[in-house]
Jmol script that loads the backbone (N, CA, C; Angstrom):
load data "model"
ATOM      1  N   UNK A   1     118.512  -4.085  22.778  1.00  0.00           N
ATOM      2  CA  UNK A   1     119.394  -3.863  23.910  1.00  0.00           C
ATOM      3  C   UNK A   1     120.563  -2.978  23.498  1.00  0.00           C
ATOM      4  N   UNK A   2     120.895  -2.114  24.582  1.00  0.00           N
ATOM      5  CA  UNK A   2     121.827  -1.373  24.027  1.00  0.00           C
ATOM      6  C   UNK A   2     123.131  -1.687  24.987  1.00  0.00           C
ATOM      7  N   UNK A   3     124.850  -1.853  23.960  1.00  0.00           N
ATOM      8  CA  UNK A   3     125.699  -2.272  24.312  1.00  0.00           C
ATOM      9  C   UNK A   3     126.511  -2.267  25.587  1.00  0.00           C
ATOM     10  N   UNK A   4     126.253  -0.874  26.259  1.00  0.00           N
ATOM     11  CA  UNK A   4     126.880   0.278  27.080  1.00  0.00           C
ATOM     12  C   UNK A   4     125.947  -0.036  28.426  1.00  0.00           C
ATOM     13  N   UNK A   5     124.849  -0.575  28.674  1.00  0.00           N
ATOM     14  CA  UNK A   5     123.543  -0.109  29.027  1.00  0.00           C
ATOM     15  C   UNK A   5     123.794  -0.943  30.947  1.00  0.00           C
ATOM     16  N   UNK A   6     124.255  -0.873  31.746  1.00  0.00           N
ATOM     17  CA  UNK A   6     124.133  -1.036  33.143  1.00  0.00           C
ATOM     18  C   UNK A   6     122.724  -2.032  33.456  1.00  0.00           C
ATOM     19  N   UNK A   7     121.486  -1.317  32.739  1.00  0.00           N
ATOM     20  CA  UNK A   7     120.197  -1.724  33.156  1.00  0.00           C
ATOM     21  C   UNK A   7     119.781  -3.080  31.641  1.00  0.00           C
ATOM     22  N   UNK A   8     120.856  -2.901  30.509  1.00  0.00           N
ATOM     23  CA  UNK A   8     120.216  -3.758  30.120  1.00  0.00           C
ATOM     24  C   UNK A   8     121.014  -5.063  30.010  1.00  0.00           C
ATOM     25  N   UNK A   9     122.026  -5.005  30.626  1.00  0.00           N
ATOM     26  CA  UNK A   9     122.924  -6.036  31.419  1.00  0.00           C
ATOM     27  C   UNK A   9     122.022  -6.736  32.418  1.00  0.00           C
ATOM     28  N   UNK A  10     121.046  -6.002  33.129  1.00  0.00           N
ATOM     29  CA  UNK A  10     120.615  -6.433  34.322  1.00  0.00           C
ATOM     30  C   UNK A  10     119.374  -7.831  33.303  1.00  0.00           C
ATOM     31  N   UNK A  11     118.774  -7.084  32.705  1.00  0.00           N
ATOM     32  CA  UNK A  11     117.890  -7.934  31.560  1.00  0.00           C
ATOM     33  C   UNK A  11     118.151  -8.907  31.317  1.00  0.00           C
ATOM     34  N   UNK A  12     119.408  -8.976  30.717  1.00  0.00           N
ATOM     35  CA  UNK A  12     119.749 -10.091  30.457  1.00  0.00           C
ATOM     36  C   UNK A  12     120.754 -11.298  30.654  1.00  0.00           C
ATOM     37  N   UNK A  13     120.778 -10.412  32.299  1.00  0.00           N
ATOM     38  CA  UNK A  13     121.354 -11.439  33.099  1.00  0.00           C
ATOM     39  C   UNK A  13     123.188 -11.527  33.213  1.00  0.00           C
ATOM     40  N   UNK A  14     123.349 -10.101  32.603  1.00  0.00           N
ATOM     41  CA  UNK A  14     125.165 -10.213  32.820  1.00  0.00           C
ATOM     42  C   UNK A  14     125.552  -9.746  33.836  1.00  0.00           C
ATOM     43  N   UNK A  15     124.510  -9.315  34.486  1.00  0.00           N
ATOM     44  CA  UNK A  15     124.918  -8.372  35.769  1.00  0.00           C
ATOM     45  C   UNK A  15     123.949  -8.637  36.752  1.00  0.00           C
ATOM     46  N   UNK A  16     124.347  -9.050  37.638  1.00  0.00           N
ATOM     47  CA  UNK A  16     123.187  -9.199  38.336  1.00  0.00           C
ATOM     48  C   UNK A  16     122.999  -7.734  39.785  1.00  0.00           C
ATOM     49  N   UNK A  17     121.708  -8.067  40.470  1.00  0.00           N
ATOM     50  CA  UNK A  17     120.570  -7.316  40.743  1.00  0.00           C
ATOM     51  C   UNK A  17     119.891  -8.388  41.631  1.00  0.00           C
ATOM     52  N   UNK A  18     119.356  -7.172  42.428  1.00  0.00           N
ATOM     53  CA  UNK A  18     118.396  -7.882  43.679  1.00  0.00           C
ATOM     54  C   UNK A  18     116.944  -7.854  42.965  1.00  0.00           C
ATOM     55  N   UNK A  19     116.544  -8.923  41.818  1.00  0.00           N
ATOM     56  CA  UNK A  19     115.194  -8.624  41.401  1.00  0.00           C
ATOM     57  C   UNK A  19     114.242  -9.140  41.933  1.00  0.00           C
ATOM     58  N   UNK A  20     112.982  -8.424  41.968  1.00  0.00           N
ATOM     59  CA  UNK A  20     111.935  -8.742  43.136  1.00  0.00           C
ATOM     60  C   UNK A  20     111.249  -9.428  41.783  1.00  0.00           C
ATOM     61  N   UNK A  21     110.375  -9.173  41.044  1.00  0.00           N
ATOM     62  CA  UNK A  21     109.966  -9.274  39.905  1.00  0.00           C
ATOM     63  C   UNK A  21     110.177  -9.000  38.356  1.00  0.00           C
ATOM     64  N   UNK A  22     109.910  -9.939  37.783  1.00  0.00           N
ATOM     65  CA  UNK A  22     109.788  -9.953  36.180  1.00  0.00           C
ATOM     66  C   UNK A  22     108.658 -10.155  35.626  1.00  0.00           C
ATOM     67  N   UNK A  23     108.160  -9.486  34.232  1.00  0.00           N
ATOM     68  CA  UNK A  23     107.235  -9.896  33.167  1.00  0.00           C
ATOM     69  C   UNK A  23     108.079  -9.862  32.040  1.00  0.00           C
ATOM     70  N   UNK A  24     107.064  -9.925  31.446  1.00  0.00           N
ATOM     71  CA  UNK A  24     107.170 -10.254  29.900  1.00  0.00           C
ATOM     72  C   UNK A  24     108.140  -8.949  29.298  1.00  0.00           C
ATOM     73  N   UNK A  25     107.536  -7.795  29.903  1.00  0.00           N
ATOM     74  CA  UNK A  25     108.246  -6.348  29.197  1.00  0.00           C
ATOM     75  C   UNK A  25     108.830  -5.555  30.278  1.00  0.00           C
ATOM     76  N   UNK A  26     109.075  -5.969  32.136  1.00  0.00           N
ATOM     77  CA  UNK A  26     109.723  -5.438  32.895  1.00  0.00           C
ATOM     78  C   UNK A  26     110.322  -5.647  33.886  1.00  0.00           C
ATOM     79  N   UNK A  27     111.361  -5.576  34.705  1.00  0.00           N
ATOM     80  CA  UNK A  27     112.126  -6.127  35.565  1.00  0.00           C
ATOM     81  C   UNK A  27     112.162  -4.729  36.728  1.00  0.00           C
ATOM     82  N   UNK A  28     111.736  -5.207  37.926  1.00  0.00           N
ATOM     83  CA  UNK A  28     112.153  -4.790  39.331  1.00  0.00           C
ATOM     84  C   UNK A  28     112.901  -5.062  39.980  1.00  0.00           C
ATOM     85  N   UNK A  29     113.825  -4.217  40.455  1.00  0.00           N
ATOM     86  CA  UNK A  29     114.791  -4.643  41.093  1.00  0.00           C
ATOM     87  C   UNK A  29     114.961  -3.722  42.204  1.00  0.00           C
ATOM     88  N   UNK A  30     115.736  -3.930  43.515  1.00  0.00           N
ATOM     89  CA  UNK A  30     116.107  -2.838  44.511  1.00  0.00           C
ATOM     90  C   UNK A  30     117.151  -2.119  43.847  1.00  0.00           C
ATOM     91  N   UNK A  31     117.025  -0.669  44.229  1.00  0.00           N
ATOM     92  CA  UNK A  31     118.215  -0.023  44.148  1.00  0.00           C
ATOM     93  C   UNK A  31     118.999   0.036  44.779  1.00  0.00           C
ATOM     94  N   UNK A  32     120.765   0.035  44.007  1.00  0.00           N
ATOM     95  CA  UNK A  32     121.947  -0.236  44.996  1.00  0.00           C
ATOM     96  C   UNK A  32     122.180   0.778  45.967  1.00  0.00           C
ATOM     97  N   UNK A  33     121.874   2.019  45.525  1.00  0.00           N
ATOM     98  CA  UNK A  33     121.919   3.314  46.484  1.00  0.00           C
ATOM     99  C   UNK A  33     121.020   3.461  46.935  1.00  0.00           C
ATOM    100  N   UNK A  34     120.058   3.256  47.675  1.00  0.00           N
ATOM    101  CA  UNK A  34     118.539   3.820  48.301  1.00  0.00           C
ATOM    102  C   UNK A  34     118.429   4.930  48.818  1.00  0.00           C
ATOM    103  N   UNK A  35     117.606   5.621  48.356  1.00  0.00           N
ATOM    104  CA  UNK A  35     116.959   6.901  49.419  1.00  0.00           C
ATOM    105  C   UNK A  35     116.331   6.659  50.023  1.00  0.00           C
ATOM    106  N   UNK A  36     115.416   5.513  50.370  1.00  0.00           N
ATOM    107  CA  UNK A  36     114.084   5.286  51.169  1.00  0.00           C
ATOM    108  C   UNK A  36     114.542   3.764  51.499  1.00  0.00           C
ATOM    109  N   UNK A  37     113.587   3.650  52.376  1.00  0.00           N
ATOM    110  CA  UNK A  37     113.756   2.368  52.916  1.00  0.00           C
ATOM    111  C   UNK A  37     113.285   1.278  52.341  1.00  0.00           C
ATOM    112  N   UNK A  38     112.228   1.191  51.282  1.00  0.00           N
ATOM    113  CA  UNK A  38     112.289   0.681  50.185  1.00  0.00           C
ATOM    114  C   UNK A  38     112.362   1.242  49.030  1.00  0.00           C
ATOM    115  N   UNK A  39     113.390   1.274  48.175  1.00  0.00           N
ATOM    116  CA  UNK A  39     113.616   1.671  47.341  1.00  0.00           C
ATOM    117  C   UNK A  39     113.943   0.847  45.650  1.00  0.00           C
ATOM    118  N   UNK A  40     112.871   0.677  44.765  1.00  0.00           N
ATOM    119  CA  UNK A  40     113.022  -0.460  43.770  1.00  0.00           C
ATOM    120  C   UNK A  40     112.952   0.531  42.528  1.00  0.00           C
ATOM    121  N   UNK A  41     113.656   0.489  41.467  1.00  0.00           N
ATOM    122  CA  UNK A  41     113.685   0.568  39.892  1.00  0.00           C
ATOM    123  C   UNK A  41     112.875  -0.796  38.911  1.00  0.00           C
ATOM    124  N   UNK A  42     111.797   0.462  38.159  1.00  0.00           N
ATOM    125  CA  UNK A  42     111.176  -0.728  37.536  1.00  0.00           C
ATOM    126  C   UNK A  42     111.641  -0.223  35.750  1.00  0.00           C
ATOM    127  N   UNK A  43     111.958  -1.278  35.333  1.00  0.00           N
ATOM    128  CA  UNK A  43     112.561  -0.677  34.103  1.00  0.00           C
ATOM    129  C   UNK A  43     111.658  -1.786  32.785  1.00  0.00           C
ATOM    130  N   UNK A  44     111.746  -1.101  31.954  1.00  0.00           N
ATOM    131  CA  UNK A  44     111.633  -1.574  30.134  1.00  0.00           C
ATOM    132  C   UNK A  44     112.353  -2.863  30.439  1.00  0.00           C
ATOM    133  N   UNK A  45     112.180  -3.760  29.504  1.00  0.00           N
ATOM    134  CA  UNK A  45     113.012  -4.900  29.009  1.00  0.00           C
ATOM    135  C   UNK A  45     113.545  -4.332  27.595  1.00  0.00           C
ATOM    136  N   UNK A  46     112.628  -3.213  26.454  1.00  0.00           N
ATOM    137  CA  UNK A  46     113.118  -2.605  25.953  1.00  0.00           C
ATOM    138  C   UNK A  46     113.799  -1.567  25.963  1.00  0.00           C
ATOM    139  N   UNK A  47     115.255  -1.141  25.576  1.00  0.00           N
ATOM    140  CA  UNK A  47     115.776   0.006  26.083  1.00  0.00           C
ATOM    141  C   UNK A  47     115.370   0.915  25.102  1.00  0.00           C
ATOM    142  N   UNK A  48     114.632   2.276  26.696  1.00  0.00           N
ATOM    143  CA  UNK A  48     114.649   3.631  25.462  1.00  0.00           C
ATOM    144  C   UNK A  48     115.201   4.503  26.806  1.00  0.00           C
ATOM    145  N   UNK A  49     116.292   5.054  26.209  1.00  0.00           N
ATOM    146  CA  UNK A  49     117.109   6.220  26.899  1.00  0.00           C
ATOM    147  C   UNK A  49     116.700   6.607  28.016  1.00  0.00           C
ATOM    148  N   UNK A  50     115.477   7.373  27.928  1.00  0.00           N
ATOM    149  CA  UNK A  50     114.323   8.244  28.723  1.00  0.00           C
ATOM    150  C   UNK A  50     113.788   8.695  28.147  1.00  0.00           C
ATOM    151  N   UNK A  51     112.329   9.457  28.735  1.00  0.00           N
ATOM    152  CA  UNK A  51     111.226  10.397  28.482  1.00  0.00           C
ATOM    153  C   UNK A  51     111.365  10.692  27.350  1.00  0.00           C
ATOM    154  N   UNK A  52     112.583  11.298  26.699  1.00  0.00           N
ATOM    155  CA  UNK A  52     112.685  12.314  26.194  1.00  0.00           C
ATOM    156  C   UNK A  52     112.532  11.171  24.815  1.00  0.00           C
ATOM    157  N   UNK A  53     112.876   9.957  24.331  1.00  0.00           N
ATOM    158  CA  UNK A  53     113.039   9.509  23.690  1.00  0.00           C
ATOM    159  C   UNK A  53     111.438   8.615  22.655  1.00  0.00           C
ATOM    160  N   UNK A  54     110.407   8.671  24.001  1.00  0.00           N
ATOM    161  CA  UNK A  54     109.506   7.468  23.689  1.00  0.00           C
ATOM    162  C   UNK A  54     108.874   8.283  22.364  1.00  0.00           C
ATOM    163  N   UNK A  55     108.041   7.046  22.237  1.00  0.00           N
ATOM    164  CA  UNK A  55     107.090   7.571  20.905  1.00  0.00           C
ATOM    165  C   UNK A  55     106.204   7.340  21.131  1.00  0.00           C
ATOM    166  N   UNK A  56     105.164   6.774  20.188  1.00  0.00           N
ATOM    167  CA  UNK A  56     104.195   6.492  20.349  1.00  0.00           C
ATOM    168  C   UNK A  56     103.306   5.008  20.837  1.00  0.00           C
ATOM    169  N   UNK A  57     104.112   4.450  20.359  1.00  0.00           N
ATOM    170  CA  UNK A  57     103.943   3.365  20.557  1.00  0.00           C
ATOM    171  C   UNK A  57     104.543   2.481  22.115  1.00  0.00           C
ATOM    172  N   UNK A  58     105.456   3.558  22.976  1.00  0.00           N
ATOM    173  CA  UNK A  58     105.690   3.032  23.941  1.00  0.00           C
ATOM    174  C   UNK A  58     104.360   3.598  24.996  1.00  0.00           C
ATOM    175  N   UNK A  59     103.363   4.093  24.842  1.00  0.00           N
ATOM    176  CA  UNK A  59     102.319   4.558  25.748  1.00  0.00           C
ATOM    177  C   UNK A  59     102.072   3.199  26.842  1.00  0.00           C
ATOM    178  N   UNK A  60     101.792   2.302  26.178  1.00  0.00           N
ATOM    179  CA  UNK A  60     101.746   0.883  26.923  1.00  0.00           C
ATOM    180  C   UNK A  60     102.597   0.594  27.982  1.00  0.00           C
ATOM    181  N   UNK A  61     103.976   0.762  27.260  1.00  0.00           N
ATOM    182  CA  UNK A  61     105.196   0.433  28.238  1.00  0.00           C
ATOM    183  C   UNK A  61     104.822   1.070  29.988  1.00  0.00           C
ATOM    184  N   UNK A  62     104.667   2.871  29.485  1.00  0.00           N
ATOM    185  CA  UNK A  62     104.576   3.236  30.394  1.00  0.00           C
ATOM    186  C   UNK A  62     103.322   3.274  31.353  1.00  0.00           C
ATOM    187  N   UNK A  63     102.770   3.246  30.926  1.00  0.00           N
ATOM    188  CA  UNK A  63     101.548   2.671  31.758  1.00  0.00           C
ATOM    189  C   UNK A  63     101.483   1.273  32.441  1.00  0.00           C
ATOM    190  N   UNK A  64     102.144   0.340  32.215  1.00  0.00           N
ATOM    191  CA  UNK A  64     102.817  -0.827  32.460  1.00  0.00           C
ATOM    192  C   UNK A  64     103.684  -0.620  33.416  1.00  0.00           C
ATOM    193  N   UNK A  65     104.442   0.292  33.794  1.00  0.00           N
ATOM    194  CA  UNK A  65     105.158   0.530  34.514  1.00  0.00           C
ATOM    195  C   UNK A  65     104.865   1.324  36.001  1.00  0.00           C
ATOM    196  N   UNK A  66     104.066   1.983  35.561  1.00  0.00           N
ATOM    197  CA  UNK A  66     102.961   2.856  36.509  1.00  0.00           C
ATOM    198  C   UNK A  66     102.011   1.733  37.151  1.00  0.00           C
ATOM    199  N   UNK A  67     101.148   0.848  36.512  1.00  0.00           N
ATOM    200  CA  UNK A  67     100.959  -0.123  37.435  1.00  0.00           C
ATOM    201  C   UNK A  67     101.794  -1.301  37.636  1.00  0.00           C
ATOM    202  N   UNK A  68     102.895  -1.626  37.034  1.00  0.00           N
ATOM    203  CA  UNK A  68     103.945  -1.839  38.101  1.00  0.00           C
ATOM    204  C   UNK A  68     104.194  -1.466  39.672  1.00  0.00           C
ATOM    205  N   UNK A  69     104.716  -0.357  39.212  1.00  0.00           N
ATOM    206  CA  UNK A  69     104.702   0.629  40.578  1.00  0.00           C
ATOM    207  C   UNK A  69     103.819   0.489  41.780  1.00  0.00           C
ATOM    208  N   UNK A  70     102.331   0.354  41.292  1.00  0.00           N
ATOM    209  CA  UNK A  70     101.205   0.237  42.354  1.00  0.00           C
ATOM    210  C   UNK A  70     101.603  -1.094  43.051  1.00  0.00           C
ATOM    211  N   UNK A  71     101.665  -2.351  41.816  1.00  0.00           N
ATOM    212  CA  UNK A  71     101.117  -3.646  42.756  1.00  0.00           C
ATOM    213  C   UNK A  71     102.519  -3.382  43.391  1.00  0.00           C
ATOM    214  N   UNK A  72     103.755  -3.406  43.181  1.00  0.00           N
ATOM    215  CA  UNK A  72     104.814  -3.600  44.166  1.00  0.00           C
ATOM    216  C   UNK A  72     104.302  -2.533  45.236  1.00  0.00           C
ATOM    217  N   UNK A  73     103.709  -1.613  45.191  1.00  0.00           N
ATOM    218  CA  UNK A  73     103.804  -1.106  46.612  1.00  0.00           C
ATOM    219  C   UNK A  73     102.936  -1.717  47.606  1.00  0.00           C
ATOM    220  N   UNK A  74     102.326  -1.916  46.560  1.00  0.00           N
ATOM    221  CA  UNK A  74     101.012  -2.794  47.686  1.00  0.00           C
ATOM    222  C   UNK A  74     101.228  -4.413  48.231  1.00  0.00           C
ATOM    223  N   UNK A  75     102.086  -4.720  47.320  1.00  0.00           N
ATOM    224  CA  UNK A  75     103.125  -6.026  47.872  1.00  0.00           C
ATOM    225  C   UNK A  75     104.280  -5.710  48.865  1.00  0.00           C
ATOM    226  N   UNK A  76     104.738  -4.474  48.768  1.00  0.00           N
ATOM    227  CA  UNK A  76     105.280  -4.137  49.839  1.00  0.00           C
ATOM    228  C   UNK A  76     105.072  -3.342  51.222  1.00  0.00           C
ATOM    229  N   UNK A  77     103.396  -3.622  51.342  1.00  0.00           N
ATOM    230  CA  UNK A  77     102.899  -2.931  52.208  1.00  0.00           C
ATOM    231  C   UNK A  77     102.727  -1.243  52.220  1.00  0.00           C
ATOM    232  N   UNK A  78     103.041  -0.693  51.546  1.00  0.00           N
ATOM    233  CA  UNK A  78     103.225   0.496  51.661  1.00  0.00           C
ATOM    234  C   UNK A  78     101.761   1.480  51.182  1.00  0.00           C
ATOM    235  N   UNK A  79     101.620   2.277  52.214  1.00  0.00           N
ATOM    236  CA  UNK A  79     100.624   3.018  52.273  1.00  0.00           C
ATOM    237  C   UNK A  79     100.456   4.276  50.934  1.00  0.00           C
ATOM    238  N   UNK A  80     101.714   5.016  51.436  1.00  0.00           N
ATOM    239  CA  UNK A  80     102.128   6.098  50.721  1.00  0.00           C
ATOM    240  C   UNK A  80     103.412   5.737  50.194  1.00  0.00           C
ATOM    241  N   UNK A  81     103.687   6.286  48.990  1.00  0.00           N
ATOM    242  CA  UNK A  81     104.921   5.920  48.379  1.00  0.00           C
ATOM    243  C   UNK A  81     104.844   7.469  47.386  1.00  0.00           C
ATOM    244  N   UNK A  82     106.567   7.621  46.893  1.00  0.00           N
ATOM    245  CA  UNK A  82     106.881   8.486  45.549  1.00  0.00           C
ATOM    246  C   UNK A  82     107.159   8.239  45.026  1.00  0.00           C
ATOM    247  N   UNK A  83     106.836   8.366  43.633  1.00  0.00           N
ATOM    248  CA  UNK A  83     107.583   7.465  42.117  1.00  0.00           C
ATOM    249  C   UNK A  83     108.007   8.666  41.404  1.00  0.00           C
ATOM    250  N   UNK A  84     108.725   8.375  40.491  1.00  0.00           N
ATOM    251  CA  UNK A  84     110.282   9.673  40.395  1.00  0.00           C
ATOM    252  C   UNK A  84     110.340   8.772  38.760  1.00  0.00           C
ATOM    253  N   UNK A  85     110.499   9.684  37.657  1.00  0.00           N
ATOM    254  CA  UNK A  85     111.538   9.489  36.697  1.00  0.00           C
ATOM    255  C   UNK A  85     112.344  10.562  36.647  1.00  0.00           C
ATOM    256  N   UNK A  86     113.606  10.414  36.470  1.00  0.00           N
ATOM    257  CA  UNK A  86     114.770  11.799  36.602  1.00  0.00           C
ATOM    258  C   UNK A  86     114.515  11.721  34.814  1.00  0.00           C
ATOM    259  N   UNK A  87     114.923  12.596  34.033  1.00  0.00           N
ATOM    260  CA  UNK A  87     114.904  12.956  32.578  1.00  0.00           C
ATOM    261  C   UNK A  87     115.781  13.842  32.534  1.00  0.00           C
ATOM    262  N   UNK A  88     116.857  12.923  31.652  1.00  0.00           N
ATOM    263  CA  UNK A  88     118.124  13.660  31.420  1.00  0.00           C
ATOM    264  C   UNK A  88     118.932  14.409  32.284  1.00  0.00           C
ATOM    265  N   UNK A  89     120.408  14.124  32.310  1.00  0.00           N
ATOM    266  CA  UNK A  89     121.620  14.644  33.069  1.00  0.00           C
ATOM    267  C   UNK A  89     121.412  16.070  33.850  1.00  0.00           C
ATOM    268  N   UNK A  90     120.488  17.094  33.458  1.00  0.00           N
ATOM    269  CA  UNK A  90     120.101  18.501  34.061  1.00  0.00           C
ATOM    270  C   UNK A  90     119.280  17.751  35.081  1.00  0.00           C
ATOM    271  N   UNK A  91     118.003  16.500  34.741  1.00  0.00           N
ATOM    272  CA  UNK A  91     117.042  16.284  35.592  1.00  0.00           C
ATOM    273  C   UNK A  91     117.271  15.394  36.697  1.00  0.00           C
ATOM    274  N   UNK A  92     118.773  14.795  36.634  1.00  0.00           N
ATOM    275  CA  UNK A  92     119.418  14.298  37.081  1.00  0.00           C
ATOM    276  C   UNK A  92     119.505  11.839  37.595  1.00  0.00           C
ATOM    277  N   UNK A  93     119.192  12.320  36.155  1.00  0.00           N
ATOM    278  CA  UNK A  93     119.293  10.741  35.310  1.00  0.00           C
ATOM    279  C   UNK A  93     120.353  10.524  35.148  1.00  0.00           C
ATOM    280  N   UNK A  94     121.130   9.254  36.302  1.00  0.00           N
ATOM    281  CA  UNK A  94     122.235   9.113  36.478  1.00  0.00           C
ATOM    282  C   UNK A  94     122.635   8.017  35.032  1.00  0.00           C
ATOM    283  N   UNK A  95     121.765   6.559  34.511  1.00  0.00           N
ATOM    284  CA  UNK A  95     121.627   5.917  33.999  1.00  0.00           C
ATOM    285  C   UNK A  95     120.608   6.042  32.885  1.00  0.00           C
ATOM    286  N   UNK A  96     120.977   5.898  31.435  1.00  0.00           N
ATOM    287  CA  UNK A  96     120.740   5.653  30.363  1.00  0.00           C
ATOM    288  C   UNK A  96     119.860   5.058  29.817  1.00  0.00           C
ATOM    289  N   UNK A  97     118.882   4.690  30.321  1.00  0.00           N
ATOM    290  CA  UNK A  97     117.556   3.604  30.400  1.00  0.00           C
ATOM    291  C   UNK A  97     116.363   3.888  30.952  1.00  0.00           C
ATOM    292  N   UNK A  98     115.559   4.226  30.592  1.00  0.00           N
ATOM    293  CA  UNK A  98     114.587   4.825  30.986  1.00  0.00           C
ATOM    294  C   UNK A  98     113.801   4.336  32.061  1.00  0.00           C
ATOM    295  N   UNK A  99     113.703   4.657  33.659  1.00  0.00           N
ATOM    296  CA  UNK A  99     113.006   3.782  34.590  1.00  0.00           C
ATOM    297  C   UNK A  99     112.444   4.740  35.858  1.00  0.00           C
ATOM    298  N   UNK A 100     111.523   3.965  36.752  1.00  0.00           N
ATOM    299  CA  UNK A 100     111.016   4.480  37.432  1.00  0.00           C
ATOM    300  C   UNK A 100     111.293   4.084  38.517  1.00  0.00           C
ATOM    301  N   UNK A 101     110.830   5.335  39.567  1.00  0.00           N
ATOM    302  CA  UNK A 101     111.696   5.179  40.914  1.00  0.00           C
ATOM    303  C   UNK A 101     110.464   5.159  42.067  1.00  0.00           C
ATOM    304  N   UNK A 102     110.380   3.803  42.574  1.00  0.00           N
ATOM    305  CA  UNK A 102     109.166   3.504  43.745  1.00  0.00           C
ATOM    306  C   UNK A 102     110.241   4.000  45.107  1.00  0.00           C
ATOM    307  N   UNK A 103     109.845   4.705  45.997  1.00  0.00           N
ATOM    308  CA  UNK A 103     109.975   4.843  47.174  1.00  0.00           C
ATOM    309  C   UNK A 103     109.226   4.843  48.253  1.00  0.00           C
ATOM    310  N   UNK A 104     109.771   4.374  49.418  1.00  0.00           N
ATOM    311  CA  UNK A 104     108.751   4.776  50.352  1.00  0.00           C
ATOM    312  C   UNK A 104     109.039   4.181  51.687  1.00  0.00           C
ATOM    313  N   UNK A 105     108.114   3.804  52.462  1.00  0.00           N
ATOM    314  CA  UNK A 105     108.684   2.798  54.026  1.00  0.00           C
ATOM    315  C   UNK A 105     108.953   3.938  54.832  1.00  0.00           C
ATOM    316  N   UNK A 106     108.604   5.250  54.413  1.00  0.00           N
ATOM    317  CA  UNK A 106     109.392   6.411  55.626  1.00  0.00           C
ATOM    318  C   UNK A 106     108.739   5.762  57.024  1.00  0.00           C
ATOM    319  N   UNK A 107     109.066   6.464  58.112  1.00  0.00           N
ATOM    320  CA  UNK A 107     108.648   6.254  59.325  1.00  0.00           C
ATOM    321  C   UNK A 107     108.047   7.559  59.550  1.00  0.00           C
ATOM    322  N   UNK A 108     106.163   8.060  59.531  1.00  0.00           N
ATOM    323  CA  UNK A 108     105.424   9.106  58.714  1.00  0.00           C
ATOM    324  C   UNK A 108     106.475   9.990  60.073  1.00  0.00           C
ATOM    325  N   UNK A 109     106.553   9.645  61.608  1.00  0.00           N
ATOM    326  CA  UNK A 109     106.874  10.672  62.209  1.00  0.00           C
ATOM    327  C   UNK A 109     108.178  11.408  61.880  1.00  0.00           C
ATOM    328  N   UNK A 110     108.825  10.941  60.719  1.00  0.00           N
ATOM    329  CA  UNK A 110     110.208  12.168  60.258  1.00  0.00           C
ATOM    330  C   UNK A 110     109.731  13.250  59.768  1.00  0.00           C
ATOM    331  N   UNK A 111     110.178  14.667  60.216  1.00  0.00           N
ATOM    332  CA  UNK A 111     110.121  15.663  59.555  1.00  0.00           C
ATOM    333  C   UNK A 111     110.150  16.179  58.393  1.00  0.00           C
ATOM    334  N   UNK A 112     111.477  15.147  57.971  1.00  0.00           N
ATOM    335  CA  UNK A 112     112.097  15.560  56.128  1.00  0.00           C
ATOM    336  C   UNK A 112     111.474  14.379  54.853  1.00  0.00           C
ATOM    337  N   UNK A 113     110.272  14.143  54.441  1.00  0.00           N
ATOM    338  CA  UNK A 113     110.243  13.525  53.920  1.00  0.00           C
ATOM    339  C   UNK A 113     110.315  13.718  52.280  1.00  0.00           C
TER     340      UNK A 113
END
end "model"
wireframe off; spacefill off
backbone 0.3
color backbone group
């Protein structure tokens, strides 16, 4: 866990979060700002920065996280959804922790999706 870490406060419970689900290696939670009408962060229980950081051995993680992503959408009804990692401050990764971004719930008849 890293000291500074917003998301790994959420882990371990110093901060709390609207969490939908936990395992063993990840925590879902809604996001406080939403773009979409459902909008959840599924994160590591281990902290790695971002993308830019994993190795080899996190291949699991992320794939873990990717079907993450699925069953919550499909627990949340959702047909179509976008999943988003921002990578690094240019890619516009507001937070320090490497996580993924489920969206979705549009209403299909909006123009701007």
């Amino acid at each position: 866990m890293q000291a500074d870490c917003i998301f790994c406060d959420i882990v371990l419970g110093k901060r709390s979060a609207e969490v939908i689900k936990q395992t063993g290696g990840l925590v879902v939670f809604k996001d406080i700002k939403p773009k979409a009408p459902i909008h959840l962060l599924i994160i590591p229980k281990k902290h790695v920065k971002s993308i830019i950081e994993l190795v080899g051995e996190d291949r699991e993680l992320v794939s873990d996280m990717v079907y993450m992503a699925k069953d919550m959408a499909e627990e949340q009804g959702l047909q179509g959804y976008r999943l988003s990692i921002n990578v690094g401050r240019e890619g516009g990764q507001v937070v320090d922790h490497l996580h993924l971004h489920l969206l979705g719930g549009w209403n299909t008849s909006q123009p701007d999706l």
